[in-house]
N, C-alpha and C positions, 0 to 999 in steps of 0.2 A: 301228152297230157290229155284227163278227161277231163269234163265240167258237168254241172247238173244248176240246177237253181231250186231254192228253197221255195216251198207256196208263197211268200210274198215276192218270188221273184228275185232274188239276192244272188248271182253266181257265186258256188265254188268250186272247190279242185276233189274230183271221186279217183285221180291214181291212187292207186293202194301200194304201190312197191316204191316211193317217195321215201328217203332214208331218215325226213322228219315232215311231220304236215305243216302246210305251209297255209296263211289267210292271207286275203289279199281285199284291193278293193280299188275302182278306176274312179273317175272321172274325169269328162272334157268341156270345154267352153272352149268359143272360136277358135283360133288356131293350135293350144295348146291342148293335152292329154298329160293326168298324172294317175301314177298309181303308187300305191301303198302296200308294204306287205311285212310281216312276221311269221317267224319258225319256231318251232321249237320251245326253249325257257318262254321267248316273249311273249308268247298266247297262252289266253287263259281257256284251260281246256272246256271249250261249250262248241265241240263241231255239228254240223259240218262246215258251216259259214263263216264262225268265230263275229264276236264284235269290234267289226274293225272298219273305218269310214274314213274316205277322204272329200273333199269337196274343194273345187277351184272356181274362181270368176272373173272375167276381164274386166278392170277398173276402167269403165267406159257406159255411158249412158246409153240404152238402145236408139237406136234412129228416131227420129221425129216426137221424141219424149221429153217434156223437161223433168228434172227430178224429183216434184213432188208429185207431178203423174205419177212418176216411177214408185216412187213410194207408197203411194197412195194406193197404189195395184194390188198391194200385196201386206195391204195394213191390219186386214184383219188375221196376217198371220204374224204381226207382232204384241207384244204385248205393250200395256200403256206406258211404263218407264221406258222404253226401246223408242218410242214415238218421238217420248220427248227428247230422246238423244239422236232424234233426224231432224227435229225441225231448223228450217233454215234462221241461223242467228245472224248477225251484224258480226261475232267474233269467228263463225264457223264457214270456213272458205266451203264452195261447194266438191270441190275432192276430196276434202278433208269428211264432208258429209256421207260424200259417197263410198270412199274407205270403211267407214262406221258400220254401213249398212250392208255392205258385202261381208263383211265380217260376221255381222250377228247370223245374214243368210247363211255362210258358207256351216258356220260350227251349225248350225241348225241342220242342217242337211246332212253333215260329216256321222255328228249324231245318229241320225235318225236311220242313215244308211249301213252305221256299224249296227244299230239293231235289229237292222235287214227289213223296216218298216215303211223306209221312204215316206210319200206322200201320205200314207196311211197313219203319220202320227203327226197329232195337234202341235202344230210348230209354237203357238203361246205358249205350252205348256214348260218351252223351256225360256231361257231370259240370261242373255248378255250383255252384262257392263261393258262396254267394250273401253272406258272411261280405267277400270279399275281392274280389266282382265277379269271378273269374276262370274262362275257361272252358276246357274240355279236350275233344277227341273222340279216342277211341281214344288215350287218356292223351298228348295232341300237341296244343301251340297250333293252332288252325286259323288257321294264315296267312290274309291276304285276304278274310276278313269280320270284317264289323262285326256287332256286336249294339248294343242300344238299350232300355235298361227304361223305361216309363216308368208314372204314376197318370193317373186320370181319374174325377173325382168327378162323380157324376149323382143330382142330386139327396141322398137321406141314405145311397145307395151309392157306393162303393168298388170300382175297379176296378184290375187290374195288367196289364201287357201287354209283350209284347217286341218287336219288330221285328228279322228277321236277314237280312242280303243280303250276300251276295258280291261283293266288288267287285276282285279279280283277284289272283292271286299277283305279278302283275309291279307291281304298285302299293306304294306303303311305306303298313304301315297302322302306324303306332306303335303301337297301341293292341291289338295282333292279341290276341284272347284275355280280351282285357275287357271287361266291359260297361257300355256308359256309362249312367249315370242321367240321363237330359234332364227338364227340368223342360220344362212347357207352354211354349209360344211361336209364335214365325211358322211355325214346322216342322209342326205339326199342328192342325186344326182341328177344331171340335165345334159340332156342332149338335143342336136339338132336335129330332123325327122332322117336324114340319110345317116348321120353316124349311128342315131338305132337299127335302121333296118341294115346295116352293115354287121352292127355288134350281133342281131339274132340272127341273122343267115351264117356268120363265122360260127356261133354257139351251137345252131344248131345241123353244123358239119363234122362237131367234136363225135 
C-alpha cells in the first residue's frame, strides 16, 4: 500500500491497482486506536481523501482538572446551547456531564476530519443536541451525511466515539441531521492489540 496526504494534511491510499478505492480514517486516545473505512457503493465519489471521519475519547477527566476547567478550556469552541448542556446541574451527575461533552467533541472532530479540515475548521460553527441526537452546521441540517455514535468498553474503561461520512446530497438520507446510536454488532470490530498484530502479520503472509 501507498499513502500521500492532502494539503491540509489528511492521509490516503495512492495504490492504483486496488480492485475498488478504499477511504479510510484513524484515530487514537490513551490506550485505544480506531479506524473507519469504505469501498466501493459506500463512498461518495470526491477522492482522493473521500469524507470520512472518525473520532474517539476516553471518558475520563485529564489529571489534576476538575471538569469545569475542563470545559472551560475549550469553551470557546462551543457554542452557547452546547454550554448550557454542560453546566453542572443538581439532576446532572458529573459522567453523565462528561459523556455529553465528549460527544459533542468527538462528532466535531469526526466531522471536521471527514472534510480533511481538522483544527482548521470553526468547531462553533457546528452544534449538538446531544439531548435530542440532533445536529446543525451553520444553524442548517447538513443534508447527506450520516453521523453514528457509538461506546466501546476496554477493559474497566469507557470509550465514546463518532463516526461522519458524507454520502451525497443526491441520496435520501432520512435521517439527515441525526445521529444514530448503534449499539456493537457485525458493523464494527474489536480486538485486543496482539490479536491485531496476529490477524495483519497472517494477512499479510497471504
Amino acid at each position: 500500500m501507498a499513502f500521500a496526504a492532502t494539503p491540509s494534511r489528511k492521509p490516503y491510499i495512492t495504490t492504483t491497482d486496488l480492485r475498488e478505492p478504499i477511504g479510510y480514517n484513524i484515530t487514537h486516545d490513551n490506550g485505544a486506536i480506531a479506524m473507519v473505512y469504505a469501498s466501493s457503493s459506500e463512498l461518495y465519489p470526491d477522492p482522493p481523501a473521500y469524507r470520512l471521519g472518525i473520532d474517539i475519547m476516553l471518558l475520563r477527566l485529564p489529571k489534576r482538572v476538575t471538569y469545569a476547567e475542563f470545559v472551560e478550556s475549550v469553551g470557546d469552541q462551543l457554542t452557547a446551547y452546547e454550554r448550557t448542556l454542560l453546566q453542572p446541574q443538581e439532576s446532572l451527575e458529573e459522567t453523565e456531564a462528561l459523556r455529553r461533552f465528549y460527544l459533542i467533541w468527538t462528532l466535531k472532530e469526526a466531522y471536521t476530519k471527514a472534510l480533511g479540515l481538522g483544527l482548521g475548521f470553526d468547531f462553533r460553527r457546528i452544534e449538538y443536541d446531544v439531548l435530542r441526537d440532533a445536529v446543525r452546521i451553520d444553524n442548517v441540517v447538513p443534508n447527506g451525511w450520516q453521523f453514528v455514535r457509538f461506546d466501546l468498553q476496554r477493559e474497566q474503561e469507557t470509550y465514546v466515539g463518532v463516526v461522519a461520512q458524507f454520502v451525497g446530497e443526491d441520496k435520501t438520507v432520512s435521517s439527515a441531521g441525526v445521529v444514530e446510536h448503534r449499539q456493537l454488532g457485525d458493523w464494527i470490530e474489536v480486538y485486543d492489540p496482539a490479536t491485531f498484530m496476529k490477524k495483519a502479520i497472517d494477512t499479510l503472509k497471504v
